[in-house]
N, C-alpha and C positions, 0 to 999 in steps of 0.2 A: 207525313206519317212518322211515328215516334220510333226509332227505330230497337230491335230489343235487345236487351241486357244483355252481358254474360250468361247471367246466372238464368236465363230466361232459355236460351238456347240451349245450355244444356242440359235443364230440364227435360228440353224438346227431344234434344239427343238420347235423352237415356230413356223417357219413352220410346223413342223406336226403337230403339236397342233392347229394351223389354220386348216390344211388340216382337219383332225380329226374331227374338226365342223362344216366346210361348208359340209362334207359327210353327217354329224349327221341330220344338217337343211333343206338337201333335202330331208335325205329319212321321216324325220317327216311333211314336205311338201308333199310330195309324198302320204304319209297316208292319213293327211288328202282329198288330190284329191281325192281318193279313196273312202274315205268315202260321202264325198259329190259330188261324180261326178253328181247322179239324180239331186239336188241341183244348180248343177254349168250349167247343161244343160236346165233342163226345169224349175227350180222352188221349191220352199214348197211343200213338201208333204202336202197331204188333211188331215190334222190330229192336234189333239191337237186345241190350238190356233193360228192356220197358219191364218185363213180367219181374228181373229181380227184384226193380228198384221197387217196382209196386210192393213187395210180398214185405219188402226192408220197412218199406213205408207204413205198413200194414201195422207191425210189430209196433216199430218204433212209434205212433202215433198214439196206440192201444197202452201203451206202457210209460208211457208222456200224460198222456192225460187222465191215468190213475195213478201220478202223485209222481213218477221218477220221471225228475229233470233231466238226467243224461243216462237211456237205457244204455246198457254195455251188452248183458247178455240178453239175446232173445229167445226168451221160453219157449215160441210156439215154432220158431224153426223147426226144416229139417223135420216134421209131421210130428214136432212138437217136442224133439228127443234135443232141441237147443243149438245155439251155436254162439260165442262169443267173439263174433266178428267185429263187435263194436267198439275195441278193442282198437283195432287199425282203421278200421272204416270212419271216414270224413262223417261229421255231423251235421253240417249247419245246412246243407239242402235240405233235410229230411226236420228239421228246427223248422226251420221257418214254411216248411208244406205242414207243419202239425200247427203249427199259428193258425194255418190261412183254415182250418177245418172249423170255426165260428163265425166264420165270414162266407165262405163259400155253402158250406150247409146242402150238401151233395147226401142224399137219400145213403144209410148204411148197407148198402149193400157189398158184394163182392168188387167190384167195379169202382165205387168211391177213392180210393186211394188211387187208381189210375185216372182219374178225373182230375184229382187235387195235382196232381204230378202233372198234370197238362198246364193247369193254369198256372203252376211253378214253371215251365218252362217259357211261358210267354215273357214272366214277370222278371225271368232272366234275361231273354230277347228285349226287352224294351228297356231293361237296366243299363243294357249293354251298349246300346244307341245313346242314350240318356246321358249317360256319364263320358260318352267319348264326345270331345270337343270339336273336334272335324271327322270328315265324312264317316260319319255313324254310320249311315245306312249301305254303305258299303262295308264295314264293318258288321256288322251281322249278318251281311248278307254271303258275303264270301264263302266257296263252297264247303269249306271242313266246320265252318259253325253252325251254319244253317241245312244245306243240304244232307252232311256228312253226321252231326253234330244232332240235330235234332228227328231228321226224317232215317236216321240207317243207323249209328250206332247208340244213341242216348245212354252217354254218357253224363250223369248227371251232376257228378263232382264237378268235374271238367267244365259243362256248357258252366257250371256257374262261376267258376272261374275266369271265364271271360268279361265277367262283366266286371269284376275289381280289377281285372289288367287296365284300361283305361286311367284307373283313377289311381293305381300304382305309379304308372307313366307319368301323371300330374303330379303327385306326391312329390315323383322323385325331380323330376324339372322346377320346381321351387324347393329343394332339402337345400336347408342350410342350420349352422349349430344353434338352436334356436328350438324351446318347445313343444311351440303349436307344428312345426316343419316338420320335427321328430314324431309327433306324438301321432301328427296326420298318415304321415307313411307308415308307422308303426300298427297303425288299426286295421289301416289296408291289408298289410302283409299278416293281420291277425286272423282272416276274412278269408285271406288267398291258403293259408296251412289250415282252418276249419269247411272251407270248399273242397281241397285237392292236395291234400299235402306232396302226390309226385308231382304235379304241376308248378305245385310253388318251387319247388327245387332246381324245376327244366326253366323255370319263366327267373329265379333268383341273378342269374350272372349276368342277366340280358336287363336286368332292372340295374342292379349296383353299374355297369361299364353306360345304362343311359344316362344316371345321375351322374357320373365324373364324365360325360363328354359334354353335360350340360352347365359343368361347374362355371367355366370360363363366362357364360353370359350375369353370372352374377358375381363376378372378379374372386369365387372363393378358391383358396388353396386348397393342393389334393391332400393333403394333409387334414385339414379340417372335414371335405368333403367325405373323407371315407370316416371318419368318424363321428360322423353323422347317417353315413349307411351303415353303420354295426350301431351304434345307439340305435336304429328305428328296429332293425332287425330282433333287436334284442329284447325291447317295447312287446314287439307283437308277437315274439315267442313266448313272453310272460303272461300275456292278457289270452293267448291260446293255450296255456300251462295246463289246463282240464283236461285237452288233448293229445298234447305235446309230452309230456311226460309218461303217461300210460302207454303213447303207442311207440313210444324207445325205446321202455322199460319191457314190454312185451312183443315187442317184434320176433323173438327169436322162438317164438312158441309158434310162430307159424312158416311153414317151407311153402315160400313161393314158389319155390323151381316146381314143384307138385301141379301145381297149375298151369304154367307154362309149357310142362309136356303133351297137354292135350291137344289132339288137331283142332286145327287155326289157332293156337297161342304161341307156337313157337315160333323164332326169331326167325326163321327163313320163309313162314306163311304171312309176314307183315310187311316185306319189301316193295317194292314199285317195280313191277316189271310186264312184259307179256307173253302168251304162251300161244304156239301154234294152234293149239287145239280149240282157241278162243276165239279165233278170227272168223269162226263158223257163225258167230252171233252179228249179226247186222248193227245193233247199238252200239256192241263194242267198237265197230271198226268205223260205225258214222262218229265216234265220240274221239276216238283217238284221231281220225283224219282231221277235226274242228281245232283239237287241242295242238295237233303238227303245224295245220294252216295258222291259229297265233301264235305261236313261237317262234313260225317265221317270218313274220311278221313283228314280232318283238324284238327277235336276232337285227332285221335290217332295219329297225328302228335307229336300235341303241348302237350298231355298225357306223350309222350316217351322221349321230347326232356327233356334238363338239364339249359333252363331257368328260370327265377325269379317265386316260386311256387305261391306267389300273383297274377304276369301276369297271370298264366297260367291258374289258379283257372276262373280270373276274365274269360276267353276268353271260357272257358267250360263251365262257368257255362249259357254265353249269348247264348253259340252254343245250347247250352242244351233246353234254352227255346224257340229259333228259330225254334229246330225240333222237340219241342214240339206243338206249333203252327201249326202244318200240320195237327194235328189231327181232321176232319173234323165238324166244328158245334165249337169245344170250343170257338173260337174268340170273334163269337156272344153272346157266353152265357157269358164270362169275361165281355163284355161287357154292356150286361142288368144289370149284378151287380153292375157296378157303376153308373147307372142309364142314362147313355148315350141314346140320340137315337137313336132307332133300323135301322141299315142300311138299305137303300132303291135301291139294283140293280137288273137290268134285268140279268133274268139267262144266259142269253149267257155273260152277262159281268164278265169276269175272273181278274178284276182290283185288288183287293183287294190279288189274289192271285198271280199274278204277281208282285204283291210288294213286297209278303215274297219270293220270288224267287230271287228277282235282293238282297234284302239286305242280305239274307240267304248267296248268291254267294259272293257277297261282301267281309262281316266277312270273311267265309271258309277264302277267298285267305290271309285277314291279318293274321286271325289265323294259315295260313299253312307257311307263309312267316315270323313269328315272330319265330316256332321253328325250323326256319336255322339263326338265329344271333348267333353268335357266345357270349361266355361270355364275354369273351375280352371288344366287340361292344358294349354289353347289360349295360355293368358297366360303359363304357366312355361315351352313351349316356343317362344314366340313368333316368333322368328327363325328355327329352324331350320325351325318348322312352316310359315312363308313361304316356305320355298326349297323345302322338296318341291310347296308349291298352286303354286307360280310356273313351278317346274322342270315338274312336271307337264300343267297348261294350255299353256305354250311349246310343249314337246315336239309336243305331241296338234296347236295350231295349224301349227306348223309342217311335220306330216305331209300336213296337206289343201292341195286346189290352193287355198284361199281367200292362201297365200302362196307362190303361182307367182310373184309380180311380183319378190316379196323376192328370192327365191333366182335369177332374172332378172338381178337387180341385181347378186348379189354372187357374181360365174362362179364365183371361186378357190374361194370355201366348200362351191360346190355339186360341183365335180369333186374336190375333199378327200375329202368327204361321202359321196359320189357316189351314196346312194340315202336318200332324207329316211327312209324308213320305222328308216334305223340310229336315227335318235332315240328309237326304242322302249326303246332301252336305258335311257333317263333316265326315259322313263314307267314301266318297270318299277319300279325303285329306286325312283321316289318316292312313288309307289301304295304301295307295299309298307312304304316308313317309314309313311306316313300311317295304311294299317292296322294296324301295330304299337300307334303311339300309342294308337287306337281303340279297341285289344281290350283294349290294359293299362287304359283308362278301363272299359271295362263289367265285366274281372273284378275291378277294385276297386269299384264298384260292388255287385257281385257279393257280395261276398266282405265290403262293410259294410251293407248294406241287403237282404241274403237275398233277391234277386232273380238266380231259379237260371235264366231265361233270359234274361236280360239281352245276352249274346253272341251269342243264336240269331240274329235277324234278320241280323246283320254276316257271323257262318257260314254262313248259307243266299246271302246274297248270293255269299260270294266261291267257295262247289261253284258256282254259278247262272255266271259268269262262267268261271272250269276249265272246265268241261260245255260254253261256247258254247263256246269257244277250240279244243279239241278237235272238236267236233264243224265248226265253222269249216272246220279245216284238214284233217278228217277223219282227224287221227291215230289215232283209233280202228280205222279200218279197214286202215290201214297196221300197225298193231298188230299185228292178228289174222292181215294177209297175211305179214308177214314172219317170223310165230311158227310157220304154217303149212308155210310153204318156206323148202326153202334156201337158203343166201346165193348171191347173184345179181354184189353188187358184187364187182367182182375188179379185179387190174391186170393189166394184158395191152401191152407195152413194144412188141411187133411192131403195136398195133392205135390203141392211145391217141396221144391227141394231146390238148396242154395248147394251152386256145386263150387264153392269156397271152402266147402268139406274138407275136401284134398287136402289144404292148408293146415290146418290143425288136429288132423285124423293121425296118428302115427301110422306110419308106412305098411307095419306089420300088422294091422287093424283095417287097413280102409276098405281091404274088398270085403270085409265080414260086413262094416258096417254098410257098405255099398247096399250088401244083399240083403239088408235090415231092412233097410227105409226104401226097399225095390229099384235104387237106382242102377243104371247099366254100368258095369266098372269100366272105365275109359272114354266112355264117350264123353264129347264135348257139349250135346243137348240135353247130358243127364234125363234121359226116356225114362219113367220110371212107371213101372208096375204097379197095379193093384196089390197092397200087401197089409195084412194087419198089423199092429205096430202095438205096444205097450207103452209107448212115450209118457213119461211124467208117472209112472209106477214103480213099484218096488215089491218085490219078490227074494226072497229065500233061495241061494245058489248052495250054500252050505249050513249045516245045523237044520234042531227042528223046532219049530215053533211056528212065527207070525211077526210080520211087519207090514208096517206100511207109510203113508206118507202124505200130508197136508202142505204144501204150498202157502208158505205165508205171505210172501212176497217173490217177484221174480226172480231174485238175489237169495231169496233165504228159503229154506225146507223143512218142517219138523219130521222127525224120523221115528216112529213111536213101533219098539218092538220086544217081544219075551222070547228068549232061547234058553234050551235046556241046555246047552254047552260051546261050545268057542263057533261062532257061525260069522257068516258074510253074507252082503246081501246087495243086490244089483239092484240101481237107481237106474229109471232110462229117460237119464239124460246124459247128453256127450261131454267126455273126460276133458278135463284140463287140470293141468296139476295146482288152478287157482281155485277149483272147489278144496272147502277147507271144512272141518269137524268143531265145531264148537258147543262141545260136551255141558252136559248139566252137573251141578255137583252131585257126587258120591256116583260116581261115574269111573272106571277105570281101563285100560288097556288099549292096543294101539287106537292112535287116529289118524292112520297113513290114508286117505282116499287112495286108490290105485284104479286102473286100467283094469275092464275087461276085455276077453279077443274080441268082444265084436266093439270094442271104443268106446263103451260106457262107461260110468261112473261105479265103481265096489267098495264099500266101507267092512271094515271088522265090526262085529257086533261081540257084546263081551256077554258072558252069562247072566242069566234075568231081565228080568223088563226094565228098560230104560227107554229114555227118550234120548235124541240127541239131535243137533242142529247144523245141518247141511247149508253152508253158506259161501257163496261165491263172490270174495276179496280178494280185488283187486290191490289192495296191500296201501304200501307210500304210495307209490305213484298216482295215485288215484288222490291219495288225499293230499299229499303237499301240492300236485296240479291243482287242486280245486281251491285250495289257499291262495297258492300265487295267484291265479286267474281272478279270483276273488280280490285279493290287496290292491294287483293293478291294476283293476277298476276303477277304485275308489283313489289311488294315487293320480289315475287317468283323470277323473271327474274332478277333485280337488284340484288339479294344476290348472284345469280350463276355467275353472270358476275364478280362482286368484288371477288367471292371463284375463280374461273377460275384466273380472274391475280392476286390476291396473290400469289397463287401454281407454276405461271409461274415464277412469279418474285423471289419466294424461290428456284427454280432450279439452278439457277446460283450460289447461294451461296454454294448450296448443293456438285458442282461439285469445287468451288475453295477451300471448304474448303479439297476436297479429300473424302469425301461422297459419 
């Protein structure tokens, strides 16, 4: 028999190496169905911020596909009286759920936009598997992106954000000073600021310190390498310039602190701790006994194994304070010591301990998963396998009130921040490299020492951690209720109220307007009343005559009125000092829009009838973003065309010269 070529076998080989992947992408497709089948059938779960993002979605879709490519202000907010939250608010979730609305083709009812937000979240779930090159499916599965992440808080920036972390990670483990390297991180990081822009900020140091501990395997200087992380950076702040610009340029029009006064937003209702009054709940205390039982379990793992005694120290010592933390009441009382506010929860609310449970489980799994690397692994990845033990123990510390004083100390970081538990994002990623390392050390093990369970222990650990994480946040039964019934989430324009208010209400306005639009002043579930509303009208507050008002577009107003002598007249829609007067000619006297007490919008009206044009400009920022974003496209697309026929046009040479 003839025996076969080179070029014959590795044909062979790359067939099964095809094969080998399309298995891999189904069955991580396949999980995710799985996981969001309730999702894919009826919709959002009722939970978290499902009902915001539906009502955002609502707006934003309605105003996309009557012609405006990037709404800013939403007209029908707020029972129609506006809100310019689009301004700071992340776009590209709510882009790409307005895509899927000719493909999905979900009946227009109230409910349709919680439907479409279901099958965006799958499509994030499966991205997120998809694009990660090792164990994907531990990766989505992990409790703060699946259980936490999609079953309890739906957060929808965020979940999508996950799924470009992965391809950030690869970007940056091949950057080097080189185009296509640059242009590739650069798109990514375009993706991660139109996702999440606080995300990209918390996930930026953990990206730039992976690409310089990954320099050494491709022999580049750190010199070169960090300027090639601020060239990528710099790439995909340009190609995000639409965004990026407007919301810099306008951040200061809105007071976040306003929002984070409400209960459960403030910084000492988001820690990891547990409270006597909790341990009354059976779940609670089956959940924290499982998450105690692997820790230590992990503790005597990583105790025994013959790892770096630095790592090991460091990962004991955070397990150590984690299950010290369970101890019931100390949280609160670290906490009055740094002077923080005293948390404010309803005793059936077990949040705070469901937190130390999902990051408790967390740690455990990296901790159990770092004392199976081999030394071999541990010395070849040595640096970068530092930043995930380092990244990972920070994170986990930084969630417990054991650093109430820190974030005490440092207000700006903590209202950036503005809930420690967001650091989960970095314990996930670095859990998750650490068990990659792990598993590729036991199936080479595996695989040279005929030790066919070699991986069990590491796999039983990381279902053991899934299973708490789930059962934690009881996404199991959210599962099964939302598979059961019908979608619940809807948007409802006459009923909703975005309590992002706060933000952009002046201080000395907001409980007028609260009492407008019937919302309760302070609460955190914005309750709101049956109340009749005027929104998108205008009325005569001074002078006499007549006015009124035509909606040309979402953005623009005609304002057509006659007064016998110097009048003003209230628009109801909500104040920003970006609504602007853009008078007709033979037109005169002020065009200050101002503030009413209850936070609408009041223009001067001058004697006789005119018309005049109420327009909401956004100014530069709006337009030089939308330039830059615009050029670096096109500089984007020009450079890959010129790289593409270069490379073609270098093959030929490659192959005459015998290459």
């Amino acid at each position: 028999m003839k025996a076969p070529t080179s070029s014959a076998r590795d044909s062979s080989e790359g067939g099964n190496a095809r094969a080998v992947a399309i298995a891999q992408n189904v069955l991580i497709v396949s999980v995710a169905v799985i996981f969001c089948l309730p999702c894919l059938i009826h919709g959002l779960a009722m939970t978290g911020d499902a009902t915001l993002h539906a009502t955002y979605q609502y707006q934003f879709s309605r105003q996309f596909w009557s012609g405006e490519f990037y709404p800013r202000w939403m007209m029908s907010a707020n029972k129609g009286y506006g809100s310019p939250i689009f301004l700071i608010q992340y776009p590209l979730p709510y882009w790409i759920t307005a895509l899927l609305r000719p493909l999905t083709r979900f009946a227009p009812t109230s409910t349709r936009e919680g439907r479409e937000l279901g099958v965006y979240c799958f499509l994030v779930l499966a991205a997120a598997g998809l694009v990660a090159t090792a164990t994907a499916i531990l990766y989505i599965s992990l409790p703060y992106l699946l259980a936490y992440g999609i079953y309890f808080d739906l957060a929808i920036g965020q979940l999508t954000a996950f799924a470009w972390i992965p391809l950030a990670l690869a970007a940056s483990d091949s950057l080097r000073l080189r185009f296509r390297a640059i242009s590739a991180l650069g798109v990514v990081w375009a993706l991660l600021i139109l996702s999440n822009f606080l995300t990209a900020l918390i996930f930026a140091p953990f990206m730039v310190a992976y690409a310089t501990t990954r320099r050494e395997r491709k022999h580049t200087s750190l010199a070169k390498c960090l300027v090639s992380i601020l060239a990528s950076l710099a790439v995909g702040t340009c190609l995000a310039a639409a965004y990026v610009f407007p919301f810099v340029a306008n951040l200061k029009l809105f007071d976040i602190k306003a929002l984070l006064s409400l209960p459960g937003y403030e910084l000492s209702d988001n820690f990891s701790y547990v409270r006597l009054v909790s341990l009354h709940r059976h779940l609670v205390v089956i959940a924290l006994g499982g998450a105690f039982v692997l820790a230590v379990i992990a503790a005597r793992s990583s105790w025994r194994s013959s790892g770096n005694a630095i790592f090991r120290t460091c990962i004991l010592l955070a397990l150590g304070f984690g299950v010290l933390t369970i101890t019931p009441g100390l949280g609160p009382r670290l906490m009055a010591l740094s002077g923080l506010k005293p948390p404010v929860f309803r005793i059936v609310d077990s949040f705070p301990e469901q937190l130390l449970i999902m990051a408790l489980l967390t740690l455990a799994l990296g901790a159990f998963a770092y004392s199976h690397v081999s030394q071999e692994s541990a010395y070849r990845r040595g640096y970068t396998l530092l930043l995930f033990v380092a990244t990972a123990c920070g994170a986990f510390m930084l969630m417990l009130p054991w650093s109430a004083l820190l974030w005490r100390a440092v207000p700006v970081v903590a209202t950036a921040i503005q809930f420690p538990h967001r650091l989960c994002i970095l314990l996930t990623i670095s859990v998750t490299g650490i068990f990659a390392v792990a598993l590729d050390d036991c199936l080479r093990r595996q695989a040279t020492r005929g030790r066919v369970l070699s991986a069990m222990p590491l796999t039983l650990m990381a279902v053991a951690v899934i299973a708490g994480g789930v059962f934690t946040w009881r996404a199991d039964w959210r599962w099964v209720y939302v598979l059961r019934n019908p979608p619940i989430v809807h948007a409802d324009e006459t009923h909703d109220v975005d309590h992002t208010y706060r933000t952009f209400i002046s201080p000395d306005h907001l409980a007028a307007f609260a009492n407008l639009i019937g919302a309760v002043p302070g609460d955190d579930t914005d309750a709101v009343h049956p109340k009749d509303v005027d929104a998108g009208a205008a009325r005569l507050v001074e002078g006499q005559g007549f006015v009124t008002m035509t909606r040309q577009s979402p953005r623009k107003l005609l304002v057509s009125y006659m007064v016998s002598g110097e009048g003003r007249a209230r628009i109801g829609l909500v104040y920003s000092p970006l609504w602007k007067v853009e008078r007709t000619p033979g037109t005169s006297g002020s065009t200050v829009v101002s503030s009413s007490a209850d936070g609408l919008v009041e223009v001067p009206l001058a004697p006789g009838r005119h018309d005049l044009h109420l327009v909401f400009d956004v100014g530069w920022p709006e337009r030089c973003g939308t330039i830059v974003s615009i050029l670096s496209i096109i500089v984007f697309i020009g450079g890959a065309v010129v790289h593409l026929a270069l490379s073609k046009v270098g093959q030929p040479m490659l192959v005459s010269s015998g290459l």
